[in-house]
KOLDO-863249 format. One line per 2 residues: their letters; for each residue x, y, z of N, C-alpha, C. Coordinates in nm, 3 decimals, m for minus. Layout:
// residues N
A	X/Y/Z/X/Y/Z/X/Y/Z  ... .
This chain:
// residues 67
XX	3.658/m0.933/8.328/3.648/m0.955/8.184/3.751/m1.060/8.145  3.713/m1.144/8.095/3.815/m1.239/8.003/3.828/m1.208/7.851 .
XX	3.941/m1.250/7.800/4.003/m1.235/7.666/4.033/m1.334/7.571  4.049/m1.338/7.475/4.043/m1.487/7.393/4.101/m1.403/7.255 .
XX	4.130/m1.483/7.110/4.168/m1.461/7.040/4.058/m1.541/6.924  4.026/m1.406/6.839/3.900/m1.476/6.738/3.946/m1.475/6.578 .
XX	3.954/m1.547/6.463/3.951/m1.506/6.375/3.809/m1.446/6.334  3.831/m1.346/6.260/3.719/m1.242/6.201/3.664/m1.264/6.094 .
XX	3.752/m1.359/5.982/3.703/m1.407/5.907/3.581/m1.512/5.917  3.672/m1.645/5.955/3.592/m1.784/5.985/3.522/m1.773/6.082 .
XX	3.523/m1.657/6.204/3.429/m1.679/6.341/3.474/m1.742/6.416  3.588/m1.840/6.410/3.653/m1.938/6.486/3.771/m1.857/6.592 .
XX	3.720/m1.952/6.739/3.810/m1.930/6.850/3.978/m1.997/6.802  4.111/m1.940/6.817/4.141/m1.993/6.883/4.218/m2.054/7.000 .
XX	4.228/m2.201/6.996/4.305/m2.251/7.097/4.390/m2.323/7.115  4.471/m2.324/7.027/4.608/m2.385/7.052/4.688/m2.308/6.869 .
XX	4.819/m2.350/6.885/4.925/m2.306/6.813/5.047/m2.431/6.761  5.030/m2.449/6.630/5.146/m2.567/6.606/5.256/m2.463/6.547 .
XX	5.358/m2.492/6.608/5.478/m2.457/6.576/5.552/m2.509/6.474  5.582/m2.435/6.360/5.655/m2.526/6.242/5.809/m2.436/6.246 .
XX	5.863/m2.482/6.126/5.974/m2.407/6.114/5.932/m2.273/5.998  6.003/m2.195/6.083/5.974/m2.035/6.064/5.789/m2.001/6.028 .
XX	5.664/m2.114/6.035/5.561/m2.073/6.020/5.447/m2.106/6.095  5.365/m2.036/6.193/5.279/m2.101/6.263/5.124/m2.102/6.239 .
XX	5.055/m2.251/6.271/4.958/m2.230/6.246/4.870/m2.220/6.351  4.763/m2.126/6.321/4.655/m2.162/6.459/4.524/m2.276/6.449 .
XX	4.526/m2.366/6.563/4.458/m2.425/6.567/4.275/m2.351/6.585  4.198/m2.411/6.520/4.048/m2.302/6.581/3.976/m2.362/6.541 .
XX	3.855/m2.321/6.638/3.770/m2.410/6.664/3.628/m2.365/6.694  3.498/m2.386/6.666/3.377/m2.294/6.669/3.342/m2.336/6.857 .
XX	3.411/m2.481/6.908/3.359/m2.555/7.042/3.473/m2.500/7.115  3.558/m2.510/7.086/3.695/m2.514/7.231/3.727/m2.365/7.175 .
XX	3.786/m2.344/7.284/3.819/m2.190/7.310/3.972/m2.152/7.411  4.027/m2.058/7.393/4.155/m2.059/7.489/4.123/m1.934/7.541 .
XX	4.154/m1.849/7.706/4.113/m1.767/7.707/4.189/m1.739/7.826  4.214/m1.555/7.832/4.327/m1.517/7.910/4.259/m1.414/8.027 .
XX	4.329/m1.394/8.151/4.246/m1.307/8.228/4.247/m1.173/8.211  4.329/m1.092/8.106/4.378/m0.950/8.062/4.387/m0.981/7.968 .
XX	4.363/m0.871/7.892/4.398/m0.815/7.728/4.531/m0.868/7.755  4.603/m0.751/7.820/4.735/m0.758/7.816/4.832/m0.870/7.780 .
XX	4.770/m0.971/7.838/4.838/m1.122/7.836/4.763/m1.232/7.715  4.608/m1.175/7.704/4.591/m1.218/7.542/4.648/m1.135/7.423 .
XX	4.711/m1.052/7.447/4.783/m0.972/7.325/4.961/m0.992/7.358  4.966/m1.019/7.432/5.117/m1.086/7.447/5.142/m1.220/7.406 .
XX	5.020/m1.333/7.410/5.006/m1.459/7.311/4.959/m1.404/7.170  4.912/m1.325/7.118/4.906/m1.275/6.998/4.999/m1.304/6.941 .
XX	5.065/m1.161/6.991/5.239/m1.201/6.958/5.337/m1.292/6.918  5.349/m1.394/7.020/5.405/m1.461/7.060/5.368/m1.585/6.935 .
XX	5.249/m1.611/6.950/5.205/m1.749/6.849/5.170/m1.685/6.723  5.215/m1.574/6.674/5.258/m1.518/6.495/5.104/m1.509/6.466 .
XX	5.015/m1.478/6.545/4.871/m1.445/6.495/4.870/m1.355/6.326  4.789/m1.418/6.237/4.822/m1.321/6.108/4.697/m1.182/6.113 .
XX	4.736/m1.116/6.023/4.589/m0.996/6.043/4.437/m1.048/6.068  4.384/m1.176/6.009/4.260/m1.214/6.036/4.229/m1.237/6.204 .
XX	4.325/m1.240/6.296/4.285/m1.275/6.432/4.280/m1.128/6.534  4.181/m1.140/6.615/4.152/m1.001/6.714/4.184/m1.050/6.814 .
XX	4.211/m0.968/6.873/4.212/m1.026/7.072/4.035/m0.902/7.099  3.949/m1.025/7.133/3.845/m0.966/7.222/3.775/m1.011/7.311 .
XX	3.682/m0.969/7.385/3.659/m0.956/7.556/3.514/m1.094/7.507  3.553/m1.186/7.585/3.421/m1.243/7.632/3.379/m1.269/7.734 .
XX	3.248/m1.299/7.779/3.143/m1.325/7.908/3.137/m1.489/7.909  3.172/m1.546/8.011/3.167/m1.696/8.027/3.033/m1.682/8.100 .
XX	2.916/m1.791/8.089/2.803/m1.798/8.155/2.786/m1.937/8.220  2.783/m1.991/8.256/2.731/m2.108/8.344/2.596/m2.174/8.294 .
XX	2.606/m2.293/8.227/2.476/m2.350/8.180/2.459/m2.450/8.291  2.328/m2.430/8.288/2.245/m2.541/8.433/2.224/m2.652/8.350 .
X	2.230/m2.751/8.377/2.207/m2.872/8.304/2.057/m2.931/8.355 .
């Protein structure tokens, strides 16, 4: 299982974090995505990058598109 971080509101993944002074924002995105191999370690970037209440840590399925 892989892990990722979603806002619940907008639907948006995301994947990256700008660091300001004392306030962070998350970058997100409906295309790019960031994604962790455990909860554990997507809820330890939770943490870490000041996620506000609108963001979940939940489980997604990567699939392989055939071109």
């Amino acid at each position: 299982m892989t892990w990722a971080i979603k806002n619940s509101k907008t639907r948006k993944w995301m994947y990256g974090t700008k660091y300001g002074h004392g306030q962070n924002t998350q970058n997100t995105s409906y295309n790019r995505i960031k994604t962790w191999e455990t909860k554990e370690l997507a809820e330890l970037e939770y943490r870490h990058r000041k996620c506000g209440k609108a963001y979940k840590v939940v489980p997604v399925e990567i699939m392989e598109v055939r071109e």
